[in-house]
C-alpha positions as CSV (number, residue, x, y, z in Angstrom):
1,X,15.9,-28.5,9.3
2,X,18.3,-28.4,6.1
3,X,18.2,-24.4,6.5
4,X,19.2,-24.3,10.5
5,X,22.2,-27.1,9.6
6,X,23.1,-24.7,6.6
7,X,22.6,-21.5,9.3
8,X,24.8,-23.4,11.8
9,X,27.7,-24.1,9.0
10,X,28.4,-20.9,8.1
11,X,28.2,-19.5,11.4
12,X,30.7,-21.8,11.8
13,X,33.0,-20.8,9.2
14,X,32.3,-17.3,10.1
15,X,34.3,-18.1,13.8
16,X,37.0,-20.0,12.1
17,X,37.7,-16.8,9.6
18,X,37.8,-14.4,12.8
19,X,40.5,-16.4,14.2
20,X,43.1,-15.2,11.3
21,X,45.2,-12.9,11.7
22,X,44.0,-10.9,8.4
23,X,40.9,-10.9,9.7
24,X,41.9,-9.8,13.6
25,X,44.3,-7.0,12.1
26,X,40.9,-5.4,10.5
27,X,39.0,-3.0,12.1
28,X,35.5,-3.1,12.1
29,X,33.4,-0.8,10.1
30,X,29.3,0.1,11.0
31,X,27.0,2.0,9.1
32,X,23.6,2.2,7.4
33,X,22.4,-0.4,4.5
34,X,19.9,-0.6,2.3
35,X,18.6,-3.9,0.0
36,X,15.7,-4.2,-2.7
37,X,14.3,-7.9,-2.5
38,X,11.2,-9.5,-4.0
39,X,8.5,-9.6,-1.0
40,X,6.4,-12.9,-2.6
41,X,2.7,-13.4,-0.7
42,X,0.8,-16.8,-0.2
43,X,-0.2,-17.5,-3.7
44,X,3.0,-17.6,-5.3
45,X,5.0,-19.1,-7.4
46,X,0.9,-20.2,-8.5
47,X,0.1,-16.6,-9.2
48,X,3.0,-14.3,-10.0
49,X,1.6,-11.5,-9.7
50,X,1.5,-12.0,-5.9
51,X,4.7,-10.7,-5.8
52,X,6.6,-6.9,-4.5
53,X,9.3,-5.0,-4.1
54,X,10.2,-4.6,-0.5
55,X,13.2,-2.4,1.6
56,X,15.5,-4.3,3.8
57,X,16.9,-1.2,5.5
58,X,19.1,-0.7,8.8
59,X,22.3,-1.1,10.5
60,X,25.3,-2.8,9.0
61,X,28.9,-3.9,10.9
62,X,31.2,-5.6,9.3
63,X,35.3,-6.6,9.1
64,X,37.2,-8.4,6.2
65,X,36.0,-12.2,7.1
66,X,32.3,-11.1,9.0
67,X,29.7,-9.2,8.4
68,X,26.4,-8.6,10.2
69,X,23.0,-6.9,9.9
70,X,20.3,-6.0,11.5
71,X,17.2,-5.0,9.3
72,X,13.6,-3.6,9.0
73,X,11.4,-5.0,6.3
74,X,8.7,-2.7,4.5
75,X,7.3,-3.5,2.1
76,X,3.7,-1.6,0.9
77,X,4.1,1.7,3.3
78,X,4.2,-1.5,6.3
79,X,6.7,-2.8,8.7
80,X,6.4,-6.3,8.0
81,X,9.2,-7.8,10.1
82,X,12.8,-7.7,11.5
83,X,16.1,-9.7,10.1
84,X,19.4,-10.6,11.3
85,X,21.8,-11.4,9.1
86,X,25.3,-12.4,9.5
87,X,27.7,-13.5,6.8
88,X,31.7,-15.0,5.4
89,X,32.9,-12.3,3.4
90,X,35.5,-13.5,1.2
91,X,37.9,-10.9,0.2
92,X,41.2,-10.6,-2.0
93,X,43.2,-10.9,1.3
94,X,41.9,-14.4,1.7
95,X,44.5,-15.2,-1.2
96,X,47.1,-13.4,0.0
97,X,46.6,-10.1,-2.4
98,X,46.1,-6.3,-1.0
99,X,42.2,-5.7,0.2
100,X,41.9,-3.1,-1.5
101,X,43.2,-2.8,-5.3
102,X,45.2,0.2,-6.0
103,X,44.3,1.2,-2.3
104,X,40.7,2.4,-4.4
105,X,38.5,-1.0,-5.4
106,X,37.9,-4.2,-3.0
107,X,35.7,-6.8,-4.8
108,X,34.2,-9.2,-2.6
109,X,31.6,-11.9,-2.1
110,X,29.8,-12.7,0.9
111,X,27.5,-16.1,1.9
112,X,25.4,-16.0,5.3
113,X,22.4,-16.8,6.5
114,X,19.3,-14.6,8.6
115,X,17.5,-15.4,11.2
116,X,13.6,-13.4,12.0
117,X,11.4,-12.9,14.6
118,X,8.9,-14.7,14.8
119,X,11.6,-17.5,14.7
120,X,12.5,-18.6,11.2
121,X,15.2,-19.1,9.1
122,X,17.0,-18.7,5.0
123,X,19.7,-17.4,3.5
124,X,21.8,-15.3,1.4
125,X,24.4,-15.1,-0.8
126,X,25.6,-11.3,-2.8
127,X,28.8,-10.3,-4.7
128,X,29.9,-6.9,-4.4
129,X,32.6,-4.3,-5.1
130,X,33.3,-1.7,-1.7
131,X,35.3,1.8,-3.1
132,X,37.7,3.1,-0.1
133,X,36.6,7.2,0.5
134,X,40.2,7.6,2.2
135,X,39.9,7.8,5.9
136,X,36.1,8.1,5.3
137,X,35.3,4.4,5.0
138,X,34.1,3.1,2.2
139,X,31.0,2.6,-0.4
140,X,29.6,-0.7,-1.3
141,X,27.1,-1.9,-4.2
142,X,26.4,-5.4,-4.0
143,X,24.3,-7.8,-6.5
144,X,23.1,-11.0,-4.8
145,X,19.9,-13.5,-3.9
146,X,17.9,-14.1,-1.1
147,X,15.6,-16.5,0.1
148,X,13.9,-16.3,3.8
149,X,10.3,-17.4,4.8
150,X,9.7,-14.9,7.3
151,X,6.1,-16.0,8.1
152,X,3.3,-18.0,5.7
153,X,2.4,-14.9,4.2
154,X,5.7,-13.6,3.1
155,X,8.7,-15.1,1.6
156,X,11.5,-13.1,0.7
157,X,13.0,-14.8,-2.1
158,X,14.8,-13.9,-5.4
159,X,17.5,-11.2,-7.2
160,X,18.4,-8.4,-4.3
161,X,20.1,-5.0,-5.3
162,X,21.9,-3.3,-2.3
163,X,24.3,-0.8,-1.3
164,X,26.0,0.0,2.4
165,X,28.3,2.7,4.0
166,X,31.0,1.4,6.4
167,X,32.4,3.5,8.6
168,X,35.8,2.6,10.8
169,X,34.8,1.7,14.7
């Protein structure tokens, strides 16, 4: 229940940031992302070792106050499950300064919550820096931490490494 109120909340947060005018003067970028979380099985946290590296792979779309994205999970050569995530991604022009620094460099954080199927909620939370490729769109490594119960065998949980290529829609 505390993870759907949580869910709800920023969802929340994420309509109030599209009504500014920062955010509405952005356009939207989409393209492919790719994240490294811990896949942890049934036994853990008692046995550790019940515990791998899985792919969160797929489509990405994304403006200066919301980001969404639609993944594949596989983990072990297997499709283990689908995720949507959508986020707040809290940029420089929040406070008033240039997106992008020295039109190169946009640091940025981002706090959102997924949703599977079969039904079931978590959330996320990742700090990144996106580098601008001119008209091209731009690059982004991100550093972050996850935790979503997708079914009683797997819970994604722990330190996530991704990176994501916007293009401009």
């Amino acid at each position: 229940m505390r993870n759907q109120i949580i869910i709800g909340a920023l969802l929340a947060l994420a309509l109030i940031a599209l009504e500014t005018p920062a955010v509405q003067a952005q356009q939207l970028l989409t393209g492919p992302h790719a994240e490294l979380t811990y896949v942890r099985g049934p036994a853990y946290p008692d046995n550790p070792d019940d515990s791998s590296v899985g792919l969160l792979t797929g489509i990405y779309l994304g403006a200066a106050g919301i980001e969404g994205r639609f993944s594949t999970l596989i983990n072990q050569g297997e499709v283990k499950g689908y995720l949507l995530d959508a986020g707040l991604r809290i940029t420089p022009k929040w406070f008033g300064q240039p997106e992008y620094f020295f039109n190169l460099v946009s640091p940025y954080a981002v706090i959102g919550g997924s949703a599977a199927w079969p039904f079931s909620v978590g959330w996320n939370a990742r700090f990144g820096i996106g580098v601008a490729l001119l008209q091209f769109g731009s690059i982004n490594a991100e550093i972050g931490y996850r935790s979503h119960r997708l079914n009683e065998n797997i819970l994604l949980e722990g330190i996530t490494v991704g990176a994501h290529y916007g293009y401009p829609f």
